[in-house]
PAZAPA-4460 file (N, C-alpha, C; in steps of 0.05 Angstrom, whole numbers, plus 32768, in hexadecimal, padded with zeros to 4 digits):
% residues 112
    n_x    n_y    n_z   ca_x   ca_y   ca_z    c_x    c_y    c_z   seq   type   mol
   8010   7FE8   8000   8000   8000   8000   8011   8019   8000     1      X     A
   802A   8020   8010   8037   802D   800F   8045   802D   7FFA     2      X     A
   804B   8021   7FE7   8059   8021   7FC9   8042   802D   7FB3     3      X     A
   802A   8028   7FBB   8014   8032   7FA9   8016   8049   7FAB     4      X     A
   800F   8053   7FCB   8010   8073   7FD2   8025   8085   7FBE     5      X     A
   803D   8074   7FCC   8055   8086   7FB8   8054   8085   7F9E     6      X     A
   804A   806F   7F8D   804F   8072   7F77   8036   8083   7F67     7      X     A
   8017   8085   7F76   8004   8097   7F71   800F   80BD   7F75     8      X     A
   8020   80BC   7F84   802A   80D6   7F8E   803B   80E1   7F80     9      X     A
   804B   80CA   7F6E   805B   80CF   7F5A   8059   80D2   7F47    10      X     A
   8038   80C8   7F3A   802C   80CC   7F26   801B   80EC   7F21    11      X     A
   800E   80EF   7F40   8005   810B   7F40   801B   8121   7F3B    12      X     A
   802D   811D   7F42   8043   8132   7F39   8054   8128   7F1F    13      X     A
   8046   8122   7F19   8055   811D   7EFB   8070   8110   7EF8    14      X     A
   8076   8103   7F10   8099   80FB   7F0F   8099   80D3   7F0A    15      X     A
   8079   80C9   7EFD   8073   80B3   7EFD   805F   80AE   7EE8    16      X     A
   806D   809D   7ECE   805D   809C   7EB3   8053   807A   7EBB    17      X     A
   805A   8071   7EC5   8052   8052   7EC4   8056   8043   7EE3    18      X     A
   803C   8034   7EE7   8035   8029   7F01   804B   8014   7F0B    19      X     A
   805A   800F   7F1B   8065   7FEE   7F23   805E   7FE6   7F33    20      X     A
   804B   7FE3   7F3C   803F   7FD0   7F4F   8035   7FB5   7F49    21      X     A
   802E   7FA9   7F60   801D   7F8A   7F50   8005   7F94   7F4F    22      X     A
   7FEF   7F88   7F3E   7FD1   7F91   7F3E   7FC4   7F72   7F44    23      X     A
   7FA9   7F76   7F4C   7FA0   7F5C   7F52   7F86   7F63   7F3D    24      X     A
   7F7E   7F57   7F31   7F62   7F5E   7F1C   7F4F   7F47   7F2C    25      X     A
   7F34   7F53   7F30   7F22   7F3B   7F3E   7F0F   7F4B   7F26    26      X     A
   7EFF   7F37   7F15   7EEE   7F35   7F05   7EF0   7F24   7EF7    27      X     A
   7EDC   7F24   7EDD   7ED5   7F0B   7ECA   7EED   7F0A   7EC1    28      X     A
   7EF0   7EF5   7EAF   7F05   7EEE   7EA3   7F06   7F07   7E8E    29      X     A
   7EF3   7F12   7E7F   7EEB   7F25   7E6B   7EFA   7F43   7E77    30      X     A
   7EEC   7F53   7E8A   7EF7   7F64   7E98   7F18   7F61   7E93    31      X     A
   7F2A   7F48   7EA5   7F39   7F47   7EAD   7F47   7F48   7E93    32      X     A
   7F48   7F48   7E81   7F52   7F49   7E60   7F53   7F6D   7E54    33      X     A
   7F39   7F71   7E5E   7F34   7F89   7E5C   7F49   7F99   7E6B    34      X     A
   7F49   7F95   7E89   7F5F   7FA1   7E8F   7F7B   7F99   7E8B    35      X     A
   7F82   7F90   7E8C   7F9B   7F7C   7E75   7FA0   7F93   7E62    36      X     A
   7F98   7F95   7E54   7F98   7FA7   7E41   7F93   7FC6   7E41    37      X     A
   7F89   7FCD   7E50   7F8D   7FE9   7E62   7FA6   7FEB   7E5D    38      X     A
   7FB6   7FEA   7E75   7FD2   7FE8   7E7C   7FE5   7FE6   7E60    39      X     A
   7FDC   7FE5   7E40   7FE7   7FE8   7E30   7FE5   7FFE   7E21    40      X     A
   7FD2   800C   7E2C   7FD6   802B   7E21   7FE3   803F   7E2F    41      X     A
   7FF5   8046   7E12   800B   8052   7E23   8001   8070   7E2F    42      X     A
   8010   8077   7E48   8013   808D   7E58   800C   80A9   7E45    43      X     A
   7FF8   80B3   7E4B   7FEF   80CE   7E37   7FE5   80C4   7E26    44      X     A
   7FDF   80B4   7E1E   7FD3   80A3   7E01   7FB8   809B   7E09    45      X     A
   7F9B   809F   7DF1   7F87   8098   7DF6   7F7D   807C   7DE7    46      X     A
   7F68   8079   7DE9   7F5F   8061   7DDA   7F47   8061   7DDC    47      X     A
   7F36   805F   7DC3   7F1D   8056   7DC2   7F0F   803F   7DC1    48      X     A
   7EF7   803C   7DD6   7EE7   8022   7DE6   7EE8   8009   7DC2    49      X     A
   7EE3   8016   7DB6   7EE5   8001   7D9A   7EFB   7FFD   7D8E    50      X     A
   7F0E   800B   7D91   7F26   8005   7D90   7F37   7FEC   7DA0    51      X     A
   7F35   7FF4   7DB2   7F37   7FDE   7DCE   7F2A   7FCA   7DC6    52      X     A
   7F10   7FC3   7DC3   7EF6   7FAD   7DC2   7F10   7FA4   7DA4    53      X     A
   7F1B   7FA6   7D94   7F26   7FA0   7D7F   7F3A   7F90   7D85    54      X     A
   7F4C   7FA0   7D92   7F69   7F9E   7DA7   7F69   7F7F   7DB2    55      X     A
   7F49   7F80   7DC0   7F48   7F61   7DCB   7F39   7F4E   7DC4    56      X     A
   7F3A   7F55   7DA7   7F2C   7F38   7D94   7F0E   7F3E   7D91    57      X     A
   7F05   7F52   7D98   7EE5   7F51   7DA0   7EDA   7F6A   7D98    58      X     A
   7ED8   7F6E   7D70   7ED4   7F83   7D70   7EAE   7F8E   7D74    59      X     A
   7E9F   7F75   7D7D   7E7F   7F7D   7D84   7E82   7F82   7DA7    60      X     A
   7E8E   7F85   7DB1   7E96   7F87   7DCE   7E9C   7FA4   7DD4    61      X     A
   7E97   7FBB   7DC6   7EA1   7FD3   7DCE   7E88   7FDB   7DEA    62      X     A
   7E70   7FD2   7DE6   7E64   7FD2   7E0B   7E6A   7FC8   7E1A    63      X     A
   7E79   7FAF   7E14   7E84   7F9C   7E2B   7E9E   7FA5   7E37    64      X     A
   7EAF   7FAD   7E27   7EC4   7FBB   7E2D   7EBE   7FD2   7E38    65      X     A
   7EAE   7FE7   7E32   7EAF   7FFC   7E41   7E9E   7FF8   7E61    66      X     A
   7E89   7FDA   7E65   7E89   7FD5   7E77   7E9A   7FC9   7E89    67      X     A
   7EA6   7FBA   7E7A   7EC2   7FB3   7E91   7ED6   7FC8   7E96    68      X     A
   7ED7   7FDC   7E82   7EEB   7FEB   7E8A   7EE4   8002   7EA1    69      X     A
   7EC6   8005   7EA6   7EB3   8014   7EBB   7EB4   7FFF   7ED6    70      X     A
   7EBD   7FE3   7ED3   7EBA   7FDD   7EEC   7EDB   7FDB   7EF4    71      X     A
   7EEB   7FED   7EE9   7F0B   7FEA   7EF3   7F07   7FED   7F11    72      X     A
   7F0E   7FE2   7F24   7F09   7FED   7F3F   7F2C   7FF4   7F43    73      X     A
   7F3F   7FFB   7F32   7F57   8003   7F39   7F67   8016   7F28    74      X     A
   7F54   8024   7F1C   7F58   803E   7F0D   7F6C   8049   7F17    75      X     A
   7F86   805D   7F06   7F95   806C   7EFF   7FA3   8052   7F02    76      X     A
   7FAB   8040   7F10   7FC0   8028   7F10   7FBB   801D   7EF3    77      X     A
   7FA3   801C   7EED   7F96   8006   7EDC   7F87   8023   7EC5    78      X     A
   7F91   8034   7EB9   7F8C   8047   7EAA   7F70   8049   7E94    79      X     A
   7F58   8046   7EA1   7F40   8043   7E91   7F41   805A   7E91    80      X     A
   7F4B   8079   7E9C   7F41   8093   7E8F   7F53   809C   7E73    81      X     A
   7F59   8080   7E6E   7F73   808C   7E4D   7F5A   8078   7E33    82      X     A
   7F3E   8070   7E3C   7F2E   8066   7E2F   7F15   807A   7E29    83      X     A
   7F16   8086   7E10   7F02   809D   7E05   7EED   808C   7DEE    84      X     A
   7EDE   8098   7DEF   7ECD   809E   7DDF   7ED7   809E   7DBB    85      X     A
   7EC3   8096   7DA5   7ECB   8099   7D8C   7ECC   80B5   7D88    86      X     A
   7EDD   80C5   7D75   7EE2   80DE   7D73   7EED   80ED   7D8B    87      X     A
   7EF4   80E0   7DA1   7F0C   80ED   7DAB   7EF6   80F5   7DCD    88      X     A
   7ED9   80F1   7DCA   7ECC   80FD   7DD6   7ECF   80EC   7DF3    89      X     A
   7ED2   80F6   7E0D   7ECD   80EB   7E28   7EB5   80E2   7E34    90      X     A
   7EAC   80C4   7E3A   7E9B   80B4   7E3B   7EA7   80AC   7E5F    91      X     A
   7E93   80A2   7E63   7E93   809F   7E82   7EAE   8099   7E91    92      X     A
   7EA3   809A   7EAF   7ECA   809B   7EC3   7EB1   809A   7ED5    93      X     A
   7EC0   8082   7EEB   7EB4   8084   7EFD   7EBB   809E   7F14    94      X     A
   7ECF   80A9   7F0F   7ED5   80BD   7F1E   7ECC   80D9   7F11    95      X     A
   7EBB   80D1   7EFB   7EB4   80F0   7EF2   7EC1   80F4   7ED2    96      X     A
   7EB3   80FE   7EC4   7EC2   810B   7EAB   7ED6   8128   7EBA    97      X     A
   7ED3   8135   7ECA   7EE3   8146   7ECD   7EFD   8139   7EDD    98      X     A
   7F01   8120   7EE7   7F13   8118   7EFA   7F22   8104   7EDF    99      X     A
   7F16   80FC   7EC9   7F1E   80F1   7EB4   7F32   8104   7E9F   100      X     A
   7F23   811A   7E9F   7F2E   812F   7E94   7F44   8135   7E9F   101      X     A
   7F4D   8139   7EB4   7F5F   8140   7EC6   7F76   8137   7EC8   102      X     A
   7F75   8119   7EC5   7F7E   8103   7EC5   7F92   810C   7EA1   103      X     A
   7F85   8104   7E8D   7F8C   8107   7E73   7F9C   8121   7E69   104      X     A
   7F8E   8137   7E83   7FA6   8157   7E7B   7FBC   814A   7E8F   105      X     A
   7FBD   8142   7EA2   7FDB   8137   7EAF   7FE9   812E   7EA1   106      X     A
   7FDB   8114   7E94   7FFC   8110   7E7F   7FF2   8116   7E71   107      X     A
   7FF4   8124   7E62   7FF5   8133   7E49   800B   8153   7E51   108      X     A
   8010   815C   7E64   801C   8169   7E71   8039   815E   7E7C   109      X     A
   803A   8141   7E85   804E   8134   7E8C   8064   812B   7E78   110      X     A
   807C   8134   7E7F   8085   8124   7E68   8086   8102   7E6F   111      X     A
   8081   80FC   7E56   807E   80D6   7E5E   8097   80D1   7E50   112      X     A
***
């Protein structure tokens, strides 16, 4: 927990482009792919829910994916706010479109 802290602290100040921690994923097998693949978009980089649904073999899955990617219960570790909308546009965060937004001007500001 104390390695999380620091490495979240490191990330809010911009002195941290990528997580090292262990992650534990508890969900379907489906989810757990979904986030799998999170973790491959790179730092400041976005991706769209049908893009992704593509990414993991499943291009009629872009609801399923953006439902598993809404049940991340370990967001910013596990980067579902670098997952937009077609045309660039911001589609749900469980922490808010403005805490998503927030998130996406950080690194984009950071150098990665």
């Amino acid at each position: 927990t104390e390695e999380a802290i620091k490495q979240l602290g490191d990330y809010f100040s911009g002195k941290l482009t990528e997580f090292d921690i262990p992650l534990l994923f508890v969900g379907t097998p489906f989810q757990k792919e979904v986030w799998r693949h999170l973790l491959d978009i790179p730092y400041a980089a976005t991706e769209s829910y049908s893009s992704l649904s593509l990414r993991i073999g499943n291009p009629s899955a872009v609801r399923a994916v953006a439902n598993a990617n809404g049940a991340n219960a370990i967001s910013i570790f596990v980067p579902c706010h670098r997952v937009i909308g077609s045309g660039g546009t911001l589609t749900g965060y469980a922490g808010g479109l403005a805490a998503k937004q927030f998130l996406l001007d950080l690194e984009r500001k950071t150098p990665g």
